[in-house]
GUKOL-339723 format. One line per 8 residues: number of its first residue (from 0); their letters; for each residue x, y, z of N, C-alpha, C. Coordinates in Angstrom, 1 decimal, m for minus. Atoms other than C-alpha are relative to their C-alpha. Example, Ala and Ser with C-alpha at 12.3 -4.5 7.8 and 13.67 -1.06 7.14 Angstrom:
# residues 2
0> as> 0.9 m1.2 0.0 12.3 m4.5 7.8 0.9 1.2 0.0 ~ m0.9 m1.1 0.0 13.7 m1.1 7.1 m0.8 1.1 0.8;
This chain:
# residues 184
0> xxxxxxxx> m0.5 1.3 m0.3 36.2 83.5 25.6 m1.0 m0.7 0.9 ~ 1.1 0.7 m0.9 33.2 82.7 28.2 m1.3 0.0 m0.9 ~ 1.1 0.4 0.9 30.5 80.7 26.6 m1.4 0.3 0.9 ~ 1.2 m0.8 m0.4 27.2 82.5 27.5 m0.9 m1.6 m0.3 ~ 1.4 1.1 0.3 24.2 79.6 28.1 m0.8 0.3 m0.6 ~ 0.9 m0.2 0.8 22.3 79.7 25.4 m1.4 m0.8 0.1 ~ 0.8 0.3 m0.3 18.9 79.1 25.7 m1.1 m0.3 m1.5 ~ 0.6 0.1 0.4 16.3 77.9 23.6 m1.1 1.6 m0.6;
8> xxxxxxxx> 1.0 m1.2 0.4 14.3 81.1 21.1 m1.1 m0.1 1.0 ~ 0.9 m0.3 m1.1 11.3 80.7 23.8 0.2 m1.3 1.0 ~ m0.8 0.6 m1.6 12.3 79.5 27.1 m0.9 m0.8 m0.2 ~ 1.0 1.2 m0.4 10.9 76.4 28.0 m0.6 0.2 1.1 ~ 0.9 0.0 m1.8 8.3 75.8 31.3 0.6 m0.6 0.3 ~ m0.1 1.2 m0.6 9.1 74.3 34.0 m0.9 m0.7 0.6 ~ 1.0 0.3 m0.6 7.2 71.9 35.4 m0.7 m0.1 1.2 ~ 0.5 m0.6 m1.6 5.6 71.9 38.7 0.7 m0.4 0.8;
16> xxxxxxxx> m1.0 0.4 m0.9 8.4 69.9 40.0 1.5 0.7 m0.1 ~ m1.3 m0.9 0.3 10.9 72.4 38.4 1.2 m0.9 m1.1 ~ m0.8 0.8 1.9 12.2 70.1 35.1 m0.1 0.7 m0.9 ~ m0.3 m0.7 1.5 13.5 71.8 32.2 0.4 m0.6 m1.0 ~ m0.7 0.4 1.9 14.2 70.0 29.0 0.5 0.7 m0.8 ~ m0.8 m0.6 1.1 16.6 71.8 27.3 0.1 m1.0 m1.2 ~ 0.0 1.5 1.6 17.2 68.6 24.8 m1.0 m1.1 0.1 ~ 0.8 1.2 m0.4 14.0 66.5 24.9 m0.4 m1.0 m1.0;
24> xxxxxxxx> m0.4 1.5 0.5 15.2 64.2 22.6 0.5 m1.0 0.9 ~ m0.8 0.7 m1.2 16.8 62.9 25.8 m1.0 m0.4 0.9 ~ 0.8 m0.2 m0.6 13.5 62.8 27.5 0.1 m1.4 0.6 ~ 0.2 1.4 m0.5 13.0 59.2 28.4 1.6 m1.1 0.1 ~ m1.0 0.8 0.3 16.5 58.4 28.2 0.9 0.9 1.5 ~ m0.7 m0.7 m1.1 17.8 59.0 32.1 0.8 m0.7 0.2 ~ m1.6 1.1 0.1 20.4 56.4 31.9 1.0 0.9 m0.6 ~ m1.4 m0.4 0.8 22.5 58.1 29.6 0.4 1.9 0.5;
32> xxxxxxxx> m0.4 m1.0 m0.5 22.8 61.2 31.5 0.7 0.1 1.6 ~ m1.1 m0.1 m1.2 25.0 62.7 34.6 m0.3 1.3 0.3 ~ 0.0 m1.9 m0.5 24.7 66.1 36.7 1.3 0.2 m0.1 ~ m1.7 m0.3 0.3 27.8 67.8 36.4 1.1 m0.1 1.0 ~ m1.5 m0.2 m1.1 29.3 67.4 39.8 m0.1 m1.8 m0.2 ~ m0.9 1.4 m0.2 28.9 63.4 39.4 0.7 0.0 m1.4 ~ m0.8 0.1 1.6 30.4 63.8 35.4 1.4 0.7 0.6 ~ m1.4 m0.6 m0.5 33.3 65.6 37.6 1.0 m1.0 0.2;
40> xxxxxxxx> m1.0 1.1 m1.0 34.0 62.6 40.0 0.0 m1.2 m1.3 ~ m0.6 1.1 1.0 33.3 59.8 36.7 1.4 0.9 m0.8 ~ m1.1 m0.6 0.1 36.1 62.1 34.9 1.3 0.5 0.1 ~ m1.5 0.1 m0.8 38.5 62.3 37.3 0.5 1.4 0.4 ~ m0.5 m1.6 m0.2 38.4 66.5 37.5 m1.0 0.4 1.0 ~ 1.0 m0.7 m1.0 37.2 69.1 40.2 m1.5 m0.1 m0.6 ~ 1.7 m0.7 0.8 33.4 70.4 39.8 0.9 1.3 m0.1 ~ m0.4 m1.3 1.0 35.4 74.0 39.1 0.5 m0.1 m0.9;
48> xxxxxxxx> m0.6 0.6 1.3 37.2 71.9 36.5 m0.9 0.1 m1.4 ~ 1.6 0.0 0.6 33.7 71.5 35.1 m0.6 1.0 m0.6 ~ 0.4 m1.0 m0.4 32.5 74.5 35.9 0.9 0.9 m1.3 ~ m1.3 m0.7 1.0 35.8 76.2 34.0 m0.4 m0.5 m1.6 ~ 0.6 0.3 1.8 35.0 74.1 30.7 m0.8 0.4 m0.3 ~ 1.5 0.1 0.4 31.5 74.8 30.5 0.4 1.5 m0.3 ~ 0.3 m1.8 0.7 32.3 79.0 30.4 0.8 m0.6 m0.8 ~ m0.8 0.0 1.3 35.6 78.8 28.6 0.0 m0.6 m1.4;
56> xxxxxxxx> m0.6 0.6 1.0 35.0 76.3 26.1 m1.5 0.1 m1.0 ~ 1.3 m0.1 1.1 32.1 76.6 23.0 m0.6 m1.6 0.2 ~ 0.8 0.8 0.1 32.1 73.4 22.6 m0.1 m0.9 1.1 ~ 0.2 0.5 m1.5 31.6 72.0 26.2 m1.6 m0.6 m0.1 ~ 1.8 1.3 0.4 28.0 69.0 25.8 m0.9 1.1 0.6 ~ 1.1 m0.1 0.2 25.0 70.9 25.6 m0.6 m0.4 2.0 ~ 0.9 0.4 m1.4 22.9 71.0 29.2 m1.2 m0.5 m0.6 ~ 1.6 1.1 0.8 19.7 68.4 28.4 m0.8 0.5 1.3;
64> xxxxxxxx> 1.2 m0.3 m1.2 17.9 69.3 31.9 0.6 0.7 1.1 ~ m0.3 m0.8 m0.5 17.9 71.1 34.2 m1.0 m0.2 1.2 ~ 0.7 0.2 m1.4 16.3 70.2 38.4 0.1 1.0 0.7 ~ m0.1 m0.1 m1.2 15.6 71.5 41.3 m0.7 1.4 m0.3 ~ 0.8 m1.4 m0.2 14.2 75.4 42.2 1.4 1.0 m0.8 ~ m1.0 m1.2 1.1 15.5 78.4 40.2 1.0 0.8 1.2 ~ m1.0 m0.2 m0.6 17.9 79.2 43.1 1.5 m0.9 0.4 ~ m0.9 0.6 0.2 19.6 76.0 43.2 m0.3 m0.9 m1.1;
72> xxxxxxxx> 0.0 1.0 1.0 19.7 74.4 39.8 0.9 m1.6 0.0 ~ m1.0 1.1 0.2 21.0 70.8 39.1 0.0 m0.3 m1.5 ~ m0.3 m0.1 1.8 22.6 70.7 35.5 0.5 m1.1 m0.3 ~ m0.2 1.8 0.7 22.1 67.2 33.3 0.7 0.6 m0.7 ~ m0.4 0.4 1.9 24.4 66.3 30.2 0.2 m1.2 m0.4 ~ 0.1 1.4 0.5 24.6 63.2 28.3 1.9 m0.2 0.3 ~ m1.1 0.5 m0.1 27.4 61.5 29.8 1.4 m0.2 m0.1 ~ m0.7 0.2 1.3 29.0 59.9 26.8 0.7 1.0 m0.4;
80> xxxxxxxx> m0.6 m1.7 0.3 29.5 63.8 25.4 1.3 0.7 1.0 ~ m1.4 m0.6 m1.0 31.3 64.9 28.7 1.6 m0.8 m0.2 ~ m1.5 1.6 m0.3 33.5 61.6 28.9 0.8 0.7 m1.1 ~ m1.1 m0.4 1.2 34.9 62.8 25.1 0.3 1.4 0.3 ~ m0.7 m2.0 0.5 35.1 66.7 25.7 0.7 m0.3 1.0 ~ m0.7 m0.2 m1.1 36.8 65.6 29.0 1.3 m0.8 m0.5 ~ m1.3 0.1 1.1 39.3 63.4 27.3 1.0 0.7 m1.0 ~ m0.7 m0.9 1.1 40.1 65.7 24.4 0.4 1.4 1.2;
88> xxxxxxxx> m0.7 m1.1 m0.9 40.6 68.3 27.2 1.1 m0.4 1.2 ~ m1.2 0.4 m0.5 43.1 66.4 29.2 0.7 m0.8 m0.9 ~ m1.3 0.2 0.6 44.9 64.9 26.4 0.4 1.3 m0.5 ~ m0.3 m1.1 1.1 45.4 68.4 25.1 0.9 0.6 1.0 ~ m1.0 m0.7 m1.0 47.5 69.3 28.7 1.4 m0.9 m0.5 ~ m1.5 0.7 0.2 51.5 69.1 27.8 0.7 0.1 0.8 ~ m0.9 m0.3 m1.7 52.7 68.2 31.0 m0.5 0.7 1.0 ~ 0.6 m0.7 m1.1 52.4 69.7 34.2 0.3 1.6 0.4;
96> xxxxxxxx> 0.1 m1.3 m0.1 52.0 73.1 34.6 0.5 0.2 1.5 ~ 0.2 m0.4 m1.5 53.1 75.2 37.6 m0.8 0.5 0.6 ~ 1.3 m0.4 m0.7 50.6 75.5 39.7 m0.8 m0.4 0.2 ~ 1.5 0.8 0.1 48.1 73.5 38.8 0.6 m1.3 0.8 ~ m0.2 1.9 m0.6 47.5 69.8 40.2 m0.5 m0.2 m1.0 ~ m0.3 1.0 0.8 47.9 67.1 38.3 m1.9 m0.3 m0.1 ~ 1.5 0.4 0.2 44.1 65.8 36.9 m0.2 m1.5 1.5 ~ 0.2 0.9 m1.0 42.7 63.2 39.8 m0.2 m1.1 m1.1;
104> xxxxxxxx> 0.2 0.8 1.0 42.2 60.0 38.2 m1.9 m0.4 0.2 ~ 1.4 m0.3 m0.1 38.4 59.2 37.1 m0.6 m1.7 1.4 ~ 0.7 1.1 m1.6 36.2 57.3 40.3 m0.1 m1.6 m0.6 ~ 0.4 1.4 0.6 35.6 54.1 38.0 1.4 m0.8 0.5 ~ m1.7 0.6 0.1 39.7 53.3 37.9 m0.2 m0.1 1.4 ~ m0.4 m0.4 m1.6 40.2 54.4 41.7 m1.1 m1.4 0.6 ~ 1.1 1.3 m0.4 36.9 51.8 42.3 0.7 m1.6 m0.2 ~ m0.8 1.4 0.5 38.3 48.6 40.5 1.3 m0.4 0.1;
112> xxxxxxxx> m1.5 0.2 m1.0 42.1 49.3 41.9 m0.9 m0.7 1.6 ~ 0.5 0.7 m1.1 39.9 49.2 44.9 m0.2 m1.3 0.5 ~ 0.8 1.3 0.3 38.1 46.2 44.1 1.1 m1.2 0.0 ~ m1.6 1.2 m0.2 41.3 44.3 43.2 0.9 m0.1 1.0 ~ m0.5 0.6 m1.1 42.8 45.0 46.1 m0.8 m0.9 0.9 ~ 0.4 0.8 m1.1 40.6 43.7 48.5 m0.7 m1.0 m0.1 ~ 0.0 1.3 0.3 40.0 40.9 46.2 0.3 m0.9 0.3 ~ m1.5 0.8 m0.7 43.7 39.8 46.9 0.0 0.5 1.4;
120> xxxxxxxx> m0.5 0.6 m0.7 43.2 40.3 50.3 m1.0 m0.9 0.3 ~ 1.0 1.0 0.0 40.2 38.4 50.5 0.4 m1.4 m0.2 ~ m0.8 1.3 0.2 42.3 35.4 48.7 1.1 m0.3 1.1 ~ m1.4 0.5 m1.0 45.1 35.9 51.1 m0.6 m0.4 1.5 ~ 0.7 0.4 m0.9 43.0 36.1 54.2 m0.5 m1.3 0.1 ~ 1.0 1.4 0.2 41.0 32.8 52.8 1.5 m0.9 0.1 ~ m0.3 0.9 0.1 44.2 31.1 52.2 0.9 0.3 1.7 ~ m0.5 0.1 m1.5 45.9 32.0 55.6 m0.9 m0.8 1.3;
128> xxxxxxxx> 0.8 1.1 m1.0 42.8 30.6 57.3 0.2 m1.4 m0.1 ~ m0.4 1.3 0.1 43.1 27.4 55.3 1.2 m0.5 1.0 ~ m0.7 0.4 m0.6 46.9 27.1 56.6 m0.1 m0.5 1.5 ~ 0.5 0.1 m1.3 45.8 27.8 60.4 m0.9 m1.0 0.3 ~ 1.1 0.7 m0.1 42.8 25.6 59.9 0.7 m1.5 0.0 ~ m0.8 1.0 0.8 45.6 23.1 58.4 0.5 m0.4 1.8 ~ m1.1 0.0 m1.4 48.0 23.8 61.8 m0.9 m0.3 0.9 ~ 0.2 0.4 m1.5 45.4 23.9 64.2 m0.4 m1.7 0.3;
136> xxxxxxxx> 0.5 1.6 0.0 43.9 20.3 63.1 1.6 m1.2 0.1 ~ m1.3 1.2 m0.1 47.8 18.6 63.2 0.2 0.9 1.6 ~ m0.4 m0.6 m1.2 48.1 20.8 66.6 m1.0 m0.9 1.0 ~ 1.2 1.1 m0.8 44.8 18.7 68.1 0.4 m1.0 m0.1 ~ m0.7 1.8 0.7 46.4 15.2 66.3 0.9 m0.1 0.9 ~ m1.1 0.2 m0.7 49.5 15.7 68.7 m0.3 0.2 0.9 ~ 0.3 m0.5 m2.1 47.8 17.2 72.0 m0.9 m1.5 m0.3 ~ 0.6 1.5 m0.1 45.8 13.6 71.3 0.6 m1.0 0.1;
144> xxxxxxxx> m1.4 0.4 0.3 49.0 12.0 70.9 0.3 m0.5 1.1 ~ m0.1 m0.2 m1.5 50.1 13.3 73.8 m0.5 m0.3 1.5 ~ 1.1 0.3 m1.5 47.2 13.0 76.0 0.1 m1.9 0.1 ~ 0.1 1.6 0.0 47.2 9.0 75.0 1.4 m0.7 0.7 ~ m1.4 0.6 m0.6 51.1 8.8 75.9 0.0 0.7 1.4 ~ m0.6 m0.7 m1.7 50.8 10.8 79.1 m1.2 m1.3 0.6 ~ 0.8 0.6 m1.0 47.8 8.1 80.3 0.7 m1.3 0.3 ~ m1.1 1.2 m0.4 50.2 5.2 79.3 1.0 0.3 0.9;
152> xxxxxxxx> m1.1 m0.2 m0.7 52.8 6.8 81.1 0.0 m0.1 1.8 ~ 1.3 m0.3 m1.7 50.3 7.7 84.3 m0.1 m2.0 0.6 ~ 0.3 1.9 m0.4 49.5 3.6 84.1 1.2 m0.5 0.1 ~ m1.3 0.7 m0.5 52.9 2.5 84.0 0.8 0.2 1.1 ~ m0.4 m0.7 m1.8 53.9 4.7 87.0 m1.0 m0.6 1.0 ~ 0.9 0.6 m1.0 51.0 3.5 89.1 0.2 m1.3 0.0 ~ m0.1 1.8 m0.6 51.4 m0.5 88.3 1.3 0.5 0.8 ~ m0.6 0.1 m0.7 55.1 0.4 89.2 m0.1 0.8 1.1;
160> xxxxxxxx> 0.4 m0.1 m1.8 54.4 2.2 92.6 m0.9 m1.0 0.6 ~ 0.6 1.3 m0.1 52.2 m0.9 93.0 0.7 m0.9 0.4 ~ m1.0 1.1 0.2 54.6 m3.3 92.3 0.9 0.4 1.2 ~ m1.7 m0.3 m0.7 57.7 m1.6 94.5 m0.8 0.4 1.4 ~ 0.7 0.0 m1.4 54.5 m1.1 97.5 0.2 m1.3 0.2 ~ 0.1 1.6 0.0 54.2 m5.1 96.8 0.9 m0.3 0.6 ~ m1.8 0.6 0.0 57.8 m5.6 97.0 0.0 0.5 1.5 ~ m0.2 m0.4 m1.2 58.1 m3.6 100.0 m1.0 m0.7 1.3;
168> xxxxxxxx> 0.6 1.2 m1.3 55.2 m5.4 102.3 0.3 m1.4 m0.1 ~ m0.8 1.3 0.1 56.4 m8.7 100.9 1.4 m0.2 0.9 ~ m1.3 m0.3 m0.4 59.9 m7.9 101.8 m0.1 0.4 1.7 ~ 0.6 0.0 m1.3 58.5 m6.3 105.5 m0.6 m1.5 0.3 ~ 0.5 1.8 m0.6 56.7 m9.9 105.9 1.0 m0.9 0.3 ~ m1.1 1.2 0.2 59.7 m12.2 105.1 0.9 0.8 1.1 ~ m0.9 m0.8 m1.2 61.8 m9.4 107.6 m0.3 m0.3 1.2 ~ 0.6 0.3 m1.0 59.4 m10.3 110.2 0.0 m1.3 0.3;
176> xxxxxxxx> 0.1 1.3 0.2 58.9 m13.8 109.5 1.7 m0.6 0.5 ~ m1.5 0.9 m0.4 62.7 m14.5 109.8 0.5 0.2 1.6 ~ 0.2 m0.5 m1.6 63.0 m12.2 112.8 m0.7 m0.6 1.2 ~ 0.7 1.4 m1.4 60.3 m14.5 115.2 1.2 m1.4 m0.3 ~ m0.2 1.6 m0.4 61.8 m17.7 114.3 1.6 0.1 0.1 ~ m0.8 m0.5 m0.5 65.5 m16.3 115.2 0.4 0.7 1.2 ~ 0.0 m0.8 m1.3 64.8 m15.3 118.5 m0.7 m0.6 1.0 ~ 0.2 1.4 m1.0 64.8 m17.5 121.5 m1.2 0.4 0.3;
């Protein structure tokens, strides 16, 4: 049941940087490929998830390259290939098993949930500033308001303390005035 890596009738070289082309129809074409731990997280399954398909299953995509030093390898596959064998191997679970966890969902989805949320709050945030921006400019319109009715108010209190000083030395003059000419 464990699929043995089959290798090419005469092993390929590697090159001085440690590249293996296992499929070098794929050679010039590094876009369309994925190492197997990021084909995990686009997929939405562990890397033992990975790991597990690639023994167990025959037909699990073909490795195209192969990096790094022959102690720690980094294993290409074309993308596209995983995305379908990883599909056909999660529609083929019926239900939830005991034991297992549920498949994670793949990093693209999880990204653009992301993305939409803090789209909407980006709009809510924008439109709450508007409102505030709304309130604080009728909040300055009334402290201006205010400030114009407290100077009238300030002026009408000073003429009358004015007026009712007037009134009062007027009123002391005519008190005095009557007072001399009432008095032998």
């Amino acid at each position: 049941m464990h699929q043995e890596l089959k290798h090419p009738e005469s092993p390929p070289e590697a090159s001085a940087d440690g590249v293996v082309w296992l499929r070098p129809e794929y050679q010039d074409r590094h876009g369309e490929l994925v190492t197997l731990a990021d084909g995990a997280r686009l997929v939405g399954v562990s890397k033992s998830a990975i790991s597990n398909w690639q023994k167990r299953h025959a037909n699990f995509p073909q490795l195209v390259l192969l990096t790094g030093s022959l102690h720690k390898r980094t294993k290409w596959v074309v993308a596209a290939e995983l995305i379908d064998f990883a599909r056909l191997q999660l529609s083929r679970k019926s239900g939830p098993r005991t034991g297992h966890k549920s498949p994670q969902r793949p990093g693209a989805q999880i990204a653009a949930e992301k993305t939409a949320h803090y789209e909407e709050v980006v709009r809510t945030l924008t439109e709450r500033e508007k409102r505030q921006a709304q309130a604080l400019a009728r909040t300055r319109a009334a402290k201006r308001a205010a400030g114009e009715k407290l100077t009238e108010a300030r002026a009408r209190l000073t003429a009358e303390i004015n007026a009712v000083a007037r009134l009062g030395t007027q009123k002391d003059r005519c008190t005095t005035t009557t007072e001399k000419e009432t008095r032998p």
